[in-house]
N, C-alpha and C positions, 0 to 999 in steps of 0.2 A: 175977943181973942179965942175963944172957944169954937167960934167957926174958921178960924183958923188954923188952928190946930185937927179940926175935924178934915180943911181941906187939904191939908198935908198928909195928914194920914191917909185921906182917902188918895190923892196924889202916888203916895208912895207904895202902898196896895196896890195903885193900881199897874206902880212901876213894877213892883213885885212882879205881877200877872202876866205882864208883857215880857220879861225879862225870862219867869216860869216857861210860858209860852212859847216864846224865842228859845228859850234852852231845851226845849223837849224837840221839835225837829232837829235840833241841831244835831242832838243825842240821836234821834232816829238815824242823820244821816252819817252818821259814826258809826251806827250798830251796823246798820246795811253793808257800807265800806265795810267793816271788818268782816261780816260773812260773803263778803263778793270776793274778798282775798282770801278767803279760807277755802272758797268753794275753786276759785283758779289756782291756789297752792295743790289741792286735791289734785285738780285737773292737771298742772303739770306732771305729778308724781304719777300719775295712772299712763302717761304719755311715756315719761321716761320707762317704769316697768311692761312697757308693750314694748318699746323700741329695744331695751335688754332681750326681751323674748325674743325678739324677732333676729336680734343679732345672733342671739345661741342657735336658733333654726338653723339660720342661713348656716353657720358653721357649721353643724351635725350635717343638712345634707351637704356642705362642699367636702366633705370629708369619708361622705359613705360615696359621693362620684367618685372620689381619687380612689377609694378601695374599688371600686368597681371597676375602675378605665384599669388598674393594676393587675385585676383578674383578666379581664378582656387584653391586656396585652402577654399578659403568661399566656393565656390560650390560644393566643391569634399565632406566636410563632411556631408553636407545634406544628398545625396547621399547614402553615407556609413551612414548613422545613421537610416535610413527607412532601410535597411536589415537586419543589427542586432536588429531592436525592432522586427522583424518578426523572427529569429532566434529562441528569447527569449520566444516564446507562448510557455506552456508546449503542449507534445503531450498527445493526450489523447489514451490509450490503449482500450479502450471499445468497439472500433469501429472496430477494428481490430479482434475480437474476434467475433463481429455481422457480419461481412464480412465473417468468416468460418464459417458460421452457413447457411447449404444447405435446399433450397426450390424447394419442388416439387408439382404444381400443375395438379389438375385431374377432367376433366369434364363426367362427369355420368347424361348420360339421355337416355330415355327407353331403359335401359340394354345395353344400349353400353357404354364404356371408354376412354377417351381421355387423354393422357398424354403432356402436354404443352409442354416438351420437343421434342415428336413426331412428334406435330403440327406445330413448327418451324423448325426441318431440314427437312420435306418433303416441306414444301414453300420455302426455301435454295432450295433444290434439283426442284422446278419446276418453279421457277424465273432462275436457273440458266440455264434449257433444254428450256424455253423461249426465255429468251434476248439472252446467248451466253457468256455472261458475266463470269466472276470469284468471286467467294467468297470475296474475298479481297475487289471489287467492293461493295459490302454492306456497308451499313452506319450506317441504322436503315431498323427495320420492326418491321409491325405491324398487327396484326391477328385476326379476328374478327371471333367468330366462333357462326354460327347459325344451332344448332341443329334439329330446326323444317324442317332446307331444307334439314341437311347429307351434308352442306360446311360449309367451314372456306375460308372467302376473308380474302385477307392480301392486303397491301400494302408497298411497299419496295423503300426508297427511295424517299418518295414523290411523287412516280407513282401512281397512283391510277386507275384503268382502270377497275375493276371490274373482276379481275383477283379473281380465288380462286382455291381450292383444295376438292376435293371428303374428305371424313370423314370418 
């Protein structure tokens, strides 16, 4: 009887061990699960406060564009309101009419004639066998014409040099 009771107990020892055995992965795979759910409960909550973030962003700047498009439209009609008051002046035609209307000056002294038109393309024509320059290059000129000497000094451009033309 004595080996039989040894082999019971050894039996149930050994059922013990298997059992120990068995319960320690099991236990492992309970520990695991619960830190795999801890570590994804984390992970949602870091997901959810990004997506809050992100929401508040988005708001802040949908909210500095609307102040902005708000400034940009206060300022835009200023803007537009100074060229339509200018638009709206009437034009005057009169001017237009004194603008066709041609002038011809003529200097007359001892019996000689000078036509101002004359007197400005031959200073064109010897400002331009002077400098070298082109027509184009003129800005302004100005022609002074003294009949007691038979010259017309001119000045072109602000050059002044005592430049002139026989008469």
């Amino acid at each position: 009887m004595a080996t039989k009771r040894t082999t019971k107990k050894a039996e149930t020892m050994a059922a013990k061990k298997a059992a120990k055995t068995a319960a320690a992965p099991a236990a492992e795979v309970k520990a695991e699960q619960s830190k795999a759910e801890a570590v994804k409960t984390a992970v949602v909550e870091t997901v959810k406060a990004a997506t809050e973030t992100v929401k508040a962003a988005t708001e802040t700047v949908k909210e500095t564009a609307k102040e902005a498009v708000k400034e940009t439209a206060k300022a835009a009609p200023a803007k537009e309101a100074a060229p339509k008051a200018e638009a709206k002046k009437p034009v005057r035609r009169t001017k237009k009419a004194a603008a066709a209307a041609t002038a011809e000056v003529y200097f007359q002294y001892l019996g000689k004639e000078f036509a101002s038109k004359d007197l400005v393309s031959d200073v064109k024509k010897a400002w331009i066998e002077m400098t070298g320059k082109k027509e184009e290059d003129i800005q302004d000129i100005k022609v002074y014409v003294k009949p007691e000497e038979n010259k017309a000094y001119y000045v072109v451009n602000g050059e002044a040099e005592g430049h002139y033309i026989e008469l």
